[in-house]
N, CA, C and O of each residue as an XYZ file, in Angstrom:
892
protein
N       0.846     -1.179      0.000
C       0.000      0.000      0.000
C       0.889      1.239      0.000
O       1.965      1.318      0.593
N       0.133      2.510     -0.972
C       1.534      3.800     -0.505
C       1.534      5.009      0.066
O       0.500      5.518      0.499
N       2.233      5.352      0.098
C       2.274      5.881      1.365
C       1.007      7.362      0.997
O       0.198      7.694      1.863
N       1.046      7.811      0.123
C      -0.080      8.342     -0.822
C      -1.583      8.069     -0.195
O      -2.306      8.957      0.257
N      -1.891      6.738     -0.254
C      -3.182      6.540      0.222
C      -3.026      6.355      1.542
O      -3.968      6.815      2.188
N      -2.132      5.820      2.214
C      -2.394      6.260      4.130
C      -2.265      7.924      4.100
O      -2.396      8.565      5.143
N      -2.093      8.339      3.279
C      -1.993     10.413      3.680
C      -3.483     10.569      3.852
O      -4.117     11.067      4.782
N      -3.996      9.861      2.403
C      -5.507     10.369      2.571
C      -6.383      9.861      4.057
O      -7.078     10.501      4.847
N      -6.051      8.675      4.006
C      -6.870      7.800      5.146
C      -7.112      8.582      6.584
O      -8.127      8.655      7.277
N      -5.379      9.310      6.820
C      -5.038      9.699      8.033
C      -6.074     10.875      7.944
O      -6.884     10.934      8.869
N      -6.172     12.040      6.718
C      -6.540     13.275      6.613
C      -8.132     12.980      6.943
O      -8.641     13.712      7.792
N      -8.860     12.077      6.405
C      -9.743     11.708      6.632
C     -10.374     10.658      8.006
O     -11.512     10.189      7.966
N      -9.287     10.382      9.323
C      -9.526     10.194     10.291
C      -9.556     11.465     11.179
O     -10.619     11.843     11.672
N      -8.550     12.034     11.355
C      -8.118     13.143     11.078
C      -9.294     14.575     11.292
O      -9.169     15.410     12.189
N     -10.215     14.579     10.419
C     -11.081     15.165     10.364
C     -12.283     14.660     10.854
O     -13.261     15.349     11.145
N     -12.191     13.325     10.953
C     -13.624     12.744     11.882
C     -13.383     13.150     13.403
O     -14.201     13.607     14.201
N     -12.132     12.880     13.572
C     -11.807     13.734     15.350
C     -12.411     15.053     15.161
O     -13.497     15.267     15.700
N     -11.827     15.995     14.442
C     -12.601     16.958     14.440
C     -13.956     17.032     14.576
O     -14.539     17.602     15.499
N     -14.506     16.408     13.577
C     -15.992     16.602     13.554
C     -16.517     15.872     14.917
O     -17.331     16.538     15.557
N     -16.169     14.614     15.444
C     -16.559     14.140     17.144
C     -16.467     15.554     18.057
O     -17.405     16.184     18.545
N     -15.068     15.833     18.123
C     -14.766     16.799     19.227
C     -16.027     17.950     18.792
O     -16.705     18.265     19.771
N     -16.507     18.725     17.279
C     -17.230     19.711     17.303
C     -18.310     19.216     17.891
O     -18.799     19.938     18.759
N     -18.926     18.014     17.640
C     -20.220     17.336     17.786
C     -20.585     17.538     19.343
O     -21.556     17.998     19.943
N     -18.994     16.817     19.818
C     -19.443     17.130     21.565
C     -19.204     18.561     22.089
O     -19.481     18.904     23.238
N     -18.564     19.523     20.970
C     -18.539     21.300     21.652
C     -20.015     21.928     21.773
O     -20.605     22.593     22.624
N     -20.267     21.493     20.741
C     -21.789     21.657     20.377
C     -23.201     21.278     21.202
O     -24.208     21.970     21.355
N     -22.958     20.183     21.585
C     -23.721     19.378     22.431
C     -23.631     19.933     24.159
O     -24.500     20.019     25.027
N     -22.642     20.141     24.158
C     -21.855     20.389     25.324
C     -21.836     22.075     26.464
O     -22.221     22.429     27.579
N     -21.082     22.685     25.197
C     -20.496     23.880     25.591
C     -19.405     24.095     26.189
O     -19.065     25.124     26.774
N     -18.600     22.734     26.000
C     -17.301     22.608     26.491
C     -16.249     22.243     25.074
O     -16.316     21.470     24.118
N     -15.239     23.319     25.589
C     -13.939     22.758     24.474
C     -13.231     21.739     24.981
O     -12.263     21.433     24.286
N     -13.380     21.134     25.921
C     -12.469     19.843     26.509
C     -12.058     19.064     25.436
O     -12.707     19.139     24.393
N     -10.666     18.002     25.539
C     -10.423     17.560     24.330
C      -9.930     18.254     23.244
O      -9.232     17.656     22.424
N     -10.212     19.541     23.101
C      -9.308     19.891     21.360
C      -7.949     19.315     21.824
O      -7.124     18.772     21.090
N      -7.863     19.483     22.936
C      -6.008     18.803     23.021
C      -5.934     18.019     21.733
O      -5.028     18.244     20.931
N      -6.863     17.103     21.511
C      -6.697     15.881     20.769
C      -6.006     16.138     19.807
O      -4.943     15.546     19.617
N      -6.667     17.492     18.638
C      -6.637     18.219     17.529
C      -5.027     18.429     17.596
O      -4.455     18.217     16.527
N      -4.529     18.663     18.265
C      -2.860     19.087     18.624
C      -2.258     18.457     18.588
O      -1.299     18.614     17.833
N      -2.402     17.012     19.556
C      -1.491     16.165     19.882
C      -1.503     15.372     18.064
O      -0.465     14.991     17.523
N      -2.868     15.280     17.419
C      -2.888     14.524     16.437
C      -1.717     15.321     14.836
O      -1.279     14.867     13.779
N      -1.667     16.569     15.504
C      -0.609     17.200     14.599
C       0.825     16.875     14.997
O       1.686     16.653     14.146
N       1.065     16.852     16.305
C       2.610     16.250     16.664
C       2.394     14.956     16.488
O       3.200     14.199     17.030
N       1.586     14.528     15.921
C       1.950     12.779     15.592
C       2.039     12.446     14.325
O       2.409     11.333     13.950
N       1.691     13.429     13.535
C       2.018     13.763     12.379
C       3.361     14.097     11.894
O       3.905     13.985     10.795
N       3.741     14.549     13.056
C       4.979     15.174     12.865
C       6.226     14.169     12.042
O       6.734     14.597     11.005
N       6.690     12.655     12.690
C       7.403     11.751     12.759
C       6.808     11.363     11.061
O       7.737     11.201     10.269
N       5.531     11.223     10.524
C       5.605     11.114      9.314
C       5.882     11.735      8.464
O       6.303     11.181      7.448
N       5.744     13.328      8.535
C       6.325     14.077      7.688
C       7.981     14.259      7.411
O       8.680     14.593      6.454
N       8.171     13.896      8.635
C       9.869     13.675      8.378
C      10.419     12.232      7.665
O      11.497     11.924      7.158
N       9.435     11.669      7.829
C       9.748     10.262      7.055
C       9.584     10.664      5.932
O      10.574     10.725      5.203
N       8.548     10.986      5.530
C       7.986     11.247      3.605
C       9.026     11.641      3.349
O       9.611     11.049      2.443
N       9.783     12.903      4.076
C      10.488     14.507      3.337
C      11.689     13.364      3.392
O      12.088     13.266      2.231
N      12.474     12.411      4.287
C      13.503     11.760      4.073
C      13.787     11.311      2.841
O      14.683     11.549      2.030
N      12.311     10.217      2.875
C      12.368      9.176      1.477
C      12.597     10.401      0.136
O      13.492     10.341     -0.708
N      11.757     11.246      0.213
C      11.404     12.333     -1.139
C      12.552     12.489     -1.743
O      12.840     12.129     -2.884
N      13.670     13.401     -0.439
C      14.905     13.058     -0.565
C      15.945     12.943     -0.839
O      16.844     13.670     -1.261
N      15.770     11.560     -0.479
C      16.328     10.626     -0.416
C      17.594     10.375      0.288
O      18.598      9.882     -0.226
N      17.434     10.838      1.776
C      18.906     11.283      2.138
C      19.829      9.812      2.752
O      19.306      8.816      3.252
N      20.761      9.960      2.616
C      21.630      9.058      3.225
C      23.124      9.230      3.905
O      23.745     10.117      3.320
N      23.559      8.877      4.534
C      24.859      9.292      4.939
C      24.376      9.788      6.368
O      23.431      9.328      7.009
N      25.494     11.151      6.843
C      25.152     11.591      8.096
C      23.900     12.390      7.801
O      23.369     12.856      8.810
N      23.259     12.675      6.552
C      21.931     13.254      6.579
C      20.893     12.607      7.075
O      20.075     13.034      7.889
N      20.955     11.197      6.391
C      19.842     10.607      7.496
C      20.257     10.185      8.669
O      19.529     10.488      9.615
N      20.998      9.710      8.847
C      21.406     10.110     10.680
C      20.316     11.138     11.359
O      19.430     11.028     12.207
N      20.893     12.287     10.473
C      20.642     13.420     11.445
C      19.140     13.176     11.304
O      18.541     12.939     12.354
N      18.488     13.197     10.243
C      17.077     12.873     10.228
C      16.334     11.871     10.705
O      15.113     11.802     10.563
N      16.933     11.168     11.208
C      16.668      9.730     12.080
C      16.755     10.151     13.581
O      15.954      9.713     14.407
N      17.767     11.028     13.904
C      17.480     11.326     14.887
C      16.053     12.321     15.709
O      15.446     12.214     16.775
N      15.991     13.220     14.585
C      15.063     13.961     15.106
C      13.808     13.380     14.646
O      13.049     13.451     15.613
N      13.150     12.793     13.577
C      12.421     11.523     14.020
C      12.250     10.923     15.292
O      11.270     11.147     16.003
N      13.300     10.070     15.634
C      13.118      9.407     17.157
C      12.243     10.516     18.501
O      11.386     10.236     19.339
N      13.075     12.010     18.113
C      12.297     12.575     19.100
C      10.928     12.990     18.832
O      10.203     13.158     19.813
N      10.474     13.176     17.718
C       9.354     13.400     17.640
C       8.585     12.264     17.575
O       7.380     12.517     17.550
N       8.941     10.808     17.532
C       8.297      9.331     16.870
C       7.100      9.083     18.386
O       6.008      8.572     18.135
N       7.407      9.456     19.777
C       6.796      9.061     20.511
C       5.316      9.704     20.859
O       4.438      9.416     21.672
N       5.492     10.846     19.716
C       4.492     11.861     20.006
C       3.276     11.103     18.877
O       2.139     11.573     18.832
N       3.632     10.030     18.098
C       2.306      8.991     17.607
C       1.637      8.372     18.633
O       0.453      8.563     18.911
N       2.669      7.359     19.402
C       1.653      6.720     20.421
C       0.938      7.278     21.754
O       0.087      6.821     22.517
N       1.706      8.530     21.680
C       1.439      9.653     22.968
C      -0.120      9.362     22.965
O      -0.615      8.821     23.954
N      -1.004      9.754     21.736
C      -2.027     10.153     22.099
C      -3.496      8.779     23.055
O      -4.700      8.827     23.305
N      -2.394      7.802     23.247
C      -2.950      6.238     23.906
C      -3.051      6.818     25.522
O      -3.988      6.542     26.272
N      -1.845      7.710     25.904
C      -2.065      7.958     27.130
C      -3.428      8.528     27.627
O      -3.999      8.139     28.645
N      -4.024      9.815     26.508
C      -5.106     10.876     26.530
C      -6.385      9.807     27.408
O      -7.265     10.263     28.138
N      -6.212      8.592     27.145
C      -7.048      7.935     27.955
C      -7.248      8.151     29.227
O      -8.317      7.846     29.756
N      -6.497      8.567     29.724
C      -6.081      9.006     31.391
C      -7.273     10.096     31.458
O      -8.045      9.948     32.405
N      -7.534     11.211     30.544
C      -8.154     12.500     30.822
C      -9.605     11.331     31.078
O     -10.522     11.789     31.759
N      -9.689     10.549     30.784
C     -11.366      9.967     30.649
C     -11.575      9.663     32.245
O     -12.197      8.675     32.635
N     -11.065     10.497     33.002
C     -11.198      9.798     34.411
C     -12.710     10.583     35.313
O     -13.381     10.075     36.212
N     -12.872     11.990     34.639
C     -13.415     12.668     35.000
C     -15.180     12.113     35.068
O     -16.069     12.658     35.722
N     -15.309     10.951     34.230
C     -16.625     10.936     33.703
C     -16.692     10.090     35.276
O     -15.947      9.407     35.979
N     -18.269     10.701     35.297
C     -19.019     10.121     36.224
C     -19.802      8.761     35.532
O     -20.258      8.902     34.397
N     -19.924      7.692     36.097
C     -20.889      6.146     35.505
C     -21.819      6.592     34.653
O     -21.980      6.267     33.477
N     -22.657      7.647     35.556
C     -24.188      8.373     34.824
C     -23.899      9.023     33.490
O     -24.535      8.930     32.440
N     -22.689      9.767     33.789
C     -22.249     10.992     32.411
C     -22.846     10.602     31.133
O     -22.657      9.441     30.772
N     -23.515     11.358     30.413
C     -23.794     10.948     29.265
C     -22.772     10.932     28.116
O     -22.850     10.391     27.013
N     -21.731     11.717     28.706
C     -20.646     11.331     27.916
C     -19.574      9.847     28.208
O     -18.404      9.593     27.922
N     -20.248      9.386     28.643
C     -19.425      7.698     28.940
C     -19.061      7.249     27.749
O     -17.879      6.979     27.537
N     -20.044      7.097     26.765
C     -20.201      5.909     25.707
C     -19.470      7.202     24.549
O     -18.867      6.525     23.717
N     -19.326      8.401     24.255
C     -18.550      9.082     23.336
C     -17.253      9.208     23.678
O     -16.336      8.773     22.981
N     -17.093      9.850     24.840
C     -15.608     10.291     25.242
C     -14.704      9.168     25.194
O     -13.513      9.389     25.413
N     -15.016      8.230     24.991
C     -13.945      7.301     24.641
C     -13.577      6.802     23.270
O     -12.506      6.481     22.755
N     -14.789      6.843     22.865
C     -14.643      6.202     21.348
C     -14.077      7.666     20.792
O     -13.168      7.174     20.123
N     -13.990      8.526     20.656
C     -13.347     10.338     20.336
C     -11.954     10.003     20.673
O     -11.102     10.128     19.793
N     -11.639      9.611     21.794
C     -10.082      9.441     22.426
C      -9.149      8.377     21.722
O      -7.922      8.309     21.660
N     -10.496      7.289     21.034
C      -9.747      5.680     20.606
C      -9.722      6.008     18.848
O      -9.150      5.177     18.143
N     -10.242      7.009     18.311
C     -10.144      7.283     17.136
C      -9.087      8.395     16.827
O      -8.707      8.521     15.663
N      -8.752      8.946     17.493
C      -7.706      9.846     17.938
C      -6.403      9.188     17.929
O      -5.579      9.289     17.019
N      -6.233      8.323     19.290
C      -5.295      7.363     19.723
C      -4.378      6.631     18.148
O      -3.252      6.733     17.661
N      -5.838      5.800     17.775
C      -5.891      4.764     16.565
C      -4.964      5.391     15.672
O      -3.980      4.770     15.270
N      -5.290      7.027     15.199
C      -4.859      7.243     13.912
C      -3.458      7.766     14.326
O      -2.528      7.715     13.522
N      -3.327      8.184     15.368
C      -1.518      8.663     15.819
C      -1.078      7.112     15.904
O      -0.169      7.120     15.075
N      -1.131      6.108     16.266
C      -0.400      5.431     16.395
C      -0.317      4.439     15.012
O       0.530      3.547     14.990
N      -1.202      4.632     13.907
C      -0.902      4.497     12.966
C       0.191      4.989     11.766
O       1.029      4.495     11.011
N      -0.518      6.577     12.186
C       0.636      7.067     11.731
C       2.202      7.003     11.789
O       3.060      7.040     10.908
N       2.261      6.877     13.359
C       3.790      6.615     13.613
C       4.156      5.268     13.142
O       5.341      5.142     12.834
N       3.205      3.966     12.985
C       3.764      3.013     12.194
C       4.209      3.155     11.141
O       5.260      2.609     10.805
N       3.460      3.988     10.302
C       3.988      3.897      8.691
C       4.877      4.429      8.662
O       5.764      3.805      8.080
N       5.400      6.175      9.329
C       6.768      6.466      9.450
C       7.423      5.740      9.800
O       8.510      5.896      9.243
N       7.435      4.593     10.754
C       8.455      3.458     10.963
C       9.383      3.023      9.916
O      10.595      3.101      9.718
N       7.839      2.287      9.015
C       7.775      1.741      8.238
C       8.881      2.119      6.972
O       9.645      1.340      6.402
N       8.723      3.362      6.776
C       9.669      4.378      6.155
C      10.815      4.366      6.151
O      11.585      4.137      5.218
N      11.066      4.673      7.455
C      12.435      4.944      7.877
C      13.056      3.505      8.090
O      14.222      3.341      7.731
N      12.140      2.129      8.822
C      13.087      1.196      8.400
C      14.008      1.404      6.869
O      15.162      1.817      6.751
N      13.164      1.013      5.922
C      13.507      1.169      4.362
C      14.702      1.813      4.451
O      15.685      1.402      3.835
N      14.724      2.626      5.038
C      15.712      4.307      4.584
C      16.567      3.462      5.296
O      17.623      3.220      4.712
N      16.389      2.866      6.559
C      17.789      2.070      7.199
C      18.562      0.824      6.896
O      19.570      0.426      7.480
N      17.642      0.017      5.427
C      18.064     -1.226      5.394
C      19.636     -1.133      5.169
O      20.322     -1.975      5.749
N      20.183     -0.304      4.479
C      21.589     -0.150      3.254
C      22.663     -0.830      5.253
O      23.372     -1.818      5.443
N      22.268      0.198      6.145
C      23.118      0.259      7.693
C      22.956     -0.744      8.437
O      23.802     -1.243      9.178
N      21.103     -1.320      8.159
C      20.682     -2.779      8.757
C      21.625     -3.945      8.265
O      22.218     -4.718      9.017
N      21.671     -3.953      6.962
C      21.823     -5.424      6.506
C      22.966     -4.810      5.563
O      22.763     -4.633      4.362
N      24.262     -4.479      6.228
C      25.431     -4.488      5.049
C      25.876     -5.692      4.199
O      25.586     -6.886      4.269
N      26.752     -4.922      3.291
C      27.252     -5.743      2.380
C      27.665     -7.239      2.713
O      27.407     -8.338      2.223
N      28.701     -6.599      4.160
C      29.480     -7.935      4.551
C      28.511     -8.372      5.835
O      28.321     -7.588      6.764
N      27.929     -9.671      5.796
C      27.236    -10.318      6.496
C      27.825    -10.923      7.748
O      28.741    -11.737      7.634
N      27.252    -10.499      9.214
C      28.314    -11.225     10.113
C      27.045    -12.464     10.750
O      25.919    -12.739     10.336
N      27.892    -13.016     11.960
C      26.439    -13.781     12.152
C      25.325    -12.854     13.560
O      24.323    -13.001     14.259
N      26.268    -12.045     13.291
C      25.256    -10.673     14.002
C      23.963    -10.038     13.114
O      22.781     -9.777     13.335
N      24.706     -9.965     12.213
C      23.538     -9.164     10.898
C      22.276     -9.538     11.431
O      21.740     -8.765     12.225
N      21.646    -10.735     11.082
C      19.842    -11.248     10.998
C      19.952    -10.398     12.469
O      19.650     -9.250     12.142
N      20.193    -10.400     13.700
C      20.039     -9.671     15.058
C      19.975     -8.296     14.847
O      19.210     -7.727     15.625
N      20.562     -7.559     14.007
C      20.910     -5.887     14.080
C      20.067     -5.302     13.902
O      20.116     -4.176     14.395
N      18.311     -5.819     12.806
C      17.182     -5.043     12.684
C      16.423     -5.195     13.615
O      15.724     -4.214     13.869
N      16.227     -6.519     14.546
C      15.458     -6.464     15.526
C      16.296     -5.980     16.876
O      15.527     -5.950     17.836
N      17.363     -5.674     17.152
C      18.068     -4.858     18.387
C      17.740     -3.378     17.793
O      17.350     -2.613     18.675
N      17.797     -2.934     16.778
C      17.396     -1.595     16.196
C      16.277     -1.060     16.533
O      16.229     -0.004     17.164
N      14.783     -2.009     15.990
C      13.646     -1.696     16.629
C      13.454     -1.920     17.676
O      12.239     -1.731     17.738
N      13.807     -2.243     18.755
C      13.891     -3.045     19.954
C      14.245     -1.349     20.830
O      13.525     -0.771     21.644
N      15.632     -0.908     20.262
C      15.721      0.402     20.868
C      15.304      1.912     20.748
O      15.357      2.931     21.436
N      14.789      1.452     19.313
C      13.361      2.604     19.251
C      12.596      2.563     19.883
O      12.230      3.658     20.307
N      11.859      1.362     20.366
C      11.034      1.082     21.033
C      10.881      1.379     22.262
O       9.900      1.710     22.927
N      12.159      1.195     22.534
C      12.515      1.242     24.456
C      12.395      3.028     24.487
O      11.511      3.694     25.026
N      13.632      3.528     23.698
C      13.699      4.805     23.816
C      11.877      5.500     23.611
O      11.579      6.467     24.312
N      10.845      4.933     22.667
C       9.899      5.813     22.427
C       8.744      5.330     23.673
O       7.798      6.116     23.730
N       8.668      4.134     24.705
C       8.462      4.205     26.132
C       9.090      4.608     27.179
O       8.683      4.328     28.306
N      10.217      5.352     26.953
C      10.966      6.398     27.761
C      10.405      7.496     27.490
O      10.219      8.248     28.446
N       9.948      7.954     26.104
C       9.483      9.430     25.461
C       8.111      9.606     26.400
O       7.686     10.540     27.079
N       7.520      7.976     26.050
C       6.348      8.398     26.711
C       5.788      8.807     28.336
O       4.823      9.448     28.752
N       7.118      7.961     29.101
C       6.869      8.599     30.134
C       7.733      9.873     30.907
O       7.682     10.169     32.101
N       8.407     10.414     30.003
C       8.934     11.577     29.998
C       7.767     12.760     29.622
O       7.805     13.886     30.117
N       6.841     12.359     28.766
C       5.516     13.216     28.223
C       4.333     13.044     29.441
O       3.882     14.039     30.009
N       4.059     12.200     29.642
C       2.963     11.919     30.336
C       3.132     12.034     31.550
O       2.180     12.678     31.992
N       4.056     11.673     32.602
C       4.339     11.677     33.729
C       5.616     12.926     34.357
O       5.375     13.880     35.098
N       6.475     12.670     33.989
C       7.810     13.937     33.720
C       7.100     15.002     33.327
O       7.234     15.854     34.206
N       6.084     15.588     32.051
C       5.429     16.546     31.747
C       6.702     17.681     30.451
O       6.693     18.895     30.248
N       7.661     16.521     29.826
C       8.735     16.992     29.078
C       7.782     16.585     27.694
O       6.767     15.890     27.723
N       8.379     17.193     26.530
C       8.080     17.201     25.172
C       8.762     17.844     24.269
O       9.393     18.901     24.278
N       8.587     17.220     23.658
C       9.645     16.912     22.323
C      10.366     18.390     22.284
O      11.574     18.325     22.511
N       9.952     19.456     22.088
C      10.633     21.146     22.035
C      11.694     21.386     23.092
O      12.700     22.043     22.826
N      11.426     20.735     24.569
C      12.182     21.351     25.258
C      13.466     20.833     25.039
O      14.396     21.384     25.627
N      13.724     19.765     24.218
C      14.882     19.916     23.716
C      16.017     20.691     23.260
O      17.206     20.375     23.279
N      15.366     21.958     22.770
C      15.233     22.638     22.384
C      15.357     24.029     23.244
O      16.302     24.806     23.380
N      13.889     24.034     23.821
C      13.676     25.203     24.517
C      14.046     24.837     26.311
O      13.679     25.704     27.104
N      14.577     23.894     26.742
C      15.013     23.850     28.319
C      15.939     22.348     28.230
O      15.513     21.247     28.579
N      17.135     22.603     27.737
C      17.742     21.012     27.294
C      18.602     21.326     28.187
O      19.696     20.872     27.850
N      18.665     22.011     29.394
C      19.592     21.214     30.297
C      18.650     20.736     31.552
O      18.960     19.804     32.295
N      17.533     21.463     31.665
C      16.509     20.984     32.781
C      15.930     19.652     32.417
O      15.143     19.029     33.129
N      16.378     19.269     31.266
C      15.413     17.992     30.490
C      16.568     16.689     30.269
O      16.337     15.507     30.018
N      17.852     17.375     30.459
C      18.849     16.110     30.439
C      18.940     15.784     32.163
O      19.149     14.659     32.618
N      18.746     16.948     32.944
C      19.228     16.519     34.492
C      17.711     15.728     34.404
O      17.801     14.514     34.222
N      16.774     16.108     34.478
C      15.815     14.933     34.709
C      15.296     13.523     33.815
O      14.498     12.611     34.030
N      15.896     13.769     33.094
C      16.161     12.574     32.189
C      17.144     11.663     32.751
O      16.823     10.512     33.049
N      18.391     12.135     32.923
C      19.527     11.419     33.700
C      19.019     10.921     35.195
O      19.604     10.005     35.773
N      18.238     11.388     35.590
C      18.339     10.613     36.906
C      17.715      9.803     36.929
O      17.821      9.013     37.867
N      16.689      9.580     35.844
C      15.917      7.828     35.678
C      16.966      7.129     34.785
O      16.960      5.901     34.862
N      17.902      7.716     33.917
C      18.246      6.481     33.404
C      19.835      6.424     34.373
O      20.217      5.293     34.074
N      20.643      6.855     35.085
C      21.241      6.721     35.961
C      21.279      6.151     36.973
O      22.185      5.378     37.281
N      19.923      6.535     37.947
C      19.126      5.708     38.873
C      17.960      4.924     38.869
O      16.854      5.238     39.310
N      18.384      3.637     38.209
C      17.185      2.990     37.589
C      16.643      2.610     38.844
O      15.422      2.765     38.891
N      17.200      2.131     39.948
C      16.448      1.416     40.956
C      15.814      2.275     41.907
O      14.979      1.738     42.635
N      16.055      3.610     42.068
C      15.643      4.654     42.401
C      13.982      5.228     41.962
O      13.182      5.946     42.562
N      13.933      4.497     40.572
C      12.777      4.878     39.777
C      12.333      3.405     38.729
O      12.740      3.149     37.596
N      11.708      2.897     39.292
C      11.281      1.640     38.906
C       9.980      2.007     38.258
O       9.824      1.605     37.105
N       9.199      2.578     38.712
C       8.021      2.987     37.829
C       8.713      3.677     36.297
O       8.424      3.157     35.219
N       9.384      4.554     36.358
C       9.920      5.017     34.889
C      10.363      3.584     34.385
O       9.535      3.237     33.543
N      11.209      2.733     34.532
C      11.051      1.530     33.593
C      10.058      0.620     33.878
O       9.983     -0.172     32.938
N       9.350      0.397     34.649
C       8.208     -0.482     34.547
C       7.554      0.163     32.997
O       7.519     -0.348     31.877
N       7.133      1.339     33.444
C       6.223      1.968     32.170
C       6.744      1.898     30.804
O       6.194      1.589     29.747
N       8.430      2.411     31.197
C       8.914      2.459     29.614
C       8.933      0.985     28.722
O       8.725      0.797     27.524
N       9.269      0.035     29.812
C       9.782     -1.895     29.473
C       7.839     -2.189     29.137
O       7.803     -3.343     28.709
N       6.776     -1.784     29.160
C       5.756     -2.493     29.169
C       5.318     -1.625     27.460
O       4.907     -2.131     26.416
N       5.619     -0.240     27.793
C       5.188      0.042     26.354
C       5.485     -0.144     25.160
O       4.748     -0.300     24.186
N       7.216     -0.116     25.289
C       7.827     -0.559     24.471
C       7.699     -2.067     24.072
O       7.981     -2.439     22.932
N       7.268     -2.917     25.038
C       6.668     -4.533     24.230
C       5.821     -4.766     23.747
O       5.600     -5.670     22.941
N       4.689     -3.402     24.452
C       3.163     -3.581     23.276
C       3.368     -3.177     21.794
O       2.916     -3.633     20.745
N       4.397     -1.934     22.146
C       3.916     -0.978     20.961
C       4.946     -2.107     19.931
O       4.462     -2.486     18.865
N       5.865     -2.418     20.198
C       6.669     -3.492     19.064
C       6.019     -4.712     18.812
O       6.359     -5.179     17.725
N       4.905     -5.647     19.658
C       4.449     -6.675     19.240
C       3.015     -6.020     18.437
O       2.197     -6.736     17.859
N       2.931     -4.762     18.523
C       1.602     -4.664     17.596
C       2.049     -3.812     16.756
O       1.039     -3.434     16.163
N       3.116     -3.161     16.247
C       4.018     -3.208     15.431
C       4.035     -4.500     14.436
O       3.557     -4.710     13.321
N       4.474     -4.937     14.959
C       4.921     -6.706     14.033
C       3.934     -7.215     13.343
O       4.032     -7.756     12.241
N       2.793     -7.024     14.087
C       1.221     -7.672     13.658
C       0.592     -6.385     13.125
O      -0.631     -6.316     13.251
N       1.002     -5.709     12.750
C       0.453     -4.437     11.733
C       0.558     -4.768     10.669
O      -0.230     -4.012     10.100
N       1.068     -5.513      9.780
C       1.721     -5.819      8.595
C       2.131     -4.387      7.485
O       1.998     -4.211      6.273
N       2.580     -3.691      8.415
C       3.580     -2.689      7.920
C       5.620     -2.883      8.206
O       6.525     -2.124      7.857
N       5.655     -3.786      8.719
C       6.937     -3.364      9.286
C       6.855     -4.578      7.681
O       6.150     -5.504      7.282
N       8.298     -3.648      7.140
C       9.014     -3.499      6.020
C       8.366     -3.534      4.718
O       8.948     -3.724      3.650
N       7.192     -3.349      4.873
C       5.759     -3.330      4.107
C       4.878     -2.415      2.766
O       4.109     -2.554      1.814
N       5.854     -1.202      3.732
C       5.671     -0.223      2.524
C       6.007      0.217      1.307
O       7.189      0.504      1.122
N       4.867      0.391      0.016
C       5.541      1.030     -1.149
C       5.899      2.401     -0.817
O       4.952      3.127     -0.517
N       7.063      2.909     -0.805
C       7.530      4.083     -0.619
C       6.934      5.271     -1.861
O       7.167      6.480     -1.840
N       6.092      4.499     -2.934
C       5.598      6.075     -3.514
C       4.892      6.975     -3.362
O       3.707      6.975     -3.695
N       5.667      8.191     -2.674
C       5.147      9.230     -2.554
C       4.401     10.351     -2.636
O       4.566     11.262     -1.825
């Protein structure tokens, strides 16, 4: 499938959030939730850097560098799984029981889709570094230790976002307040067992439903 028709699919999930979230502004008189509308643009984010890679076509320390900043933005797809948390507010009675979730799981659905297919992408873009010329009996191991530490690293992202209350900019905009608290979970792991409980559990979902996506190495790259 290419990457062409998941653009449309997404644009057109995409806009059904919209239209839920207006449905319940409307109904309501509450803007609660546009978060969604936001977070579903930073999850966007990790694909647009994939497309613009492949387009391209960079290689060398260019995609490096573009691989890297990918990774930081890649966690901001499955981010929007956490938004489940905001659903705490509903009372049993609420008549918003039976919407506010299905709004949150169509939301969720299409960020974490999205960030698959950028995966998907950027594997491609990595096979030439995955699987060199000269074959060791390491090679078949090097693509699955690869995704393995995307993985880990993008359940670190997530509980650096969700719990820590860090995101992807302050890299950027507060990167030494964001390495000292970064460093002291991965420094003092036993100190902070909940930061890897969370990061070691997400990172095994999000890679075994990864695998069973039938995107991983899947994609026609035409753009």
């Amino acid at each position: 499938m290419s990457v062409r028709l998941f653009r449309h699919r997404f644009a057109a999930c995409a806009a059904l959030v919209l239209l839920l979230w207006f449905a319940r502004y409307v109904a309501t008189g509450s803007p609660r939730y546009f978060f969604l509308v936001w977070n579903l643009f930073l999850a966007a984010t990790p694909l647009i850097i994939a497309v613009l890679a492949k387009r391209y076509r960079l290689q060398g320390p260019l995609l490096v560098a573009a691989s890297v900043v990918w990774l930081l933005f890649f966690p901001n797809a499955p981010y929007i799984i956490t938004d489940l948390y905001h659903l705490d507010h509903l009372a049993p009675v609420a008549p918003q029981l039976w919407y506010d979730p299905l709004m949150v799981f169509v939301a969720a659905y299409t960020g974490l889709k999205m960030g698959f297919v950028s995966l998907g992408i950027m594997e491609q873009l990595w096979r030439p570094l995955l699987r060199p010329a000269r074959q060791t009996p390491l090679t078949p191991w090097l693509h699955t230790l690869a995704l393995g530490a995307v993985f880990l690293a993008t359940g670190f992202g997530l509980y650096a976002g969700r719990v820590l209350r860090w995101n992807s900019w302050d890299v950027v905009s507060q990167p030494v307040a964001l390495i000292k608290s970064v460093g002291q979970q991965l420094f003092f792991p036993l100190q902070h067992q909940q930061a890897w409980q969370f990061t070691c559990l997400y990172a095994g979902v999000l890679m075994v439903l990864y695998w069973f996506s039938g995107l991983k190495m899947g994609l026609r790259l035409r753009t």
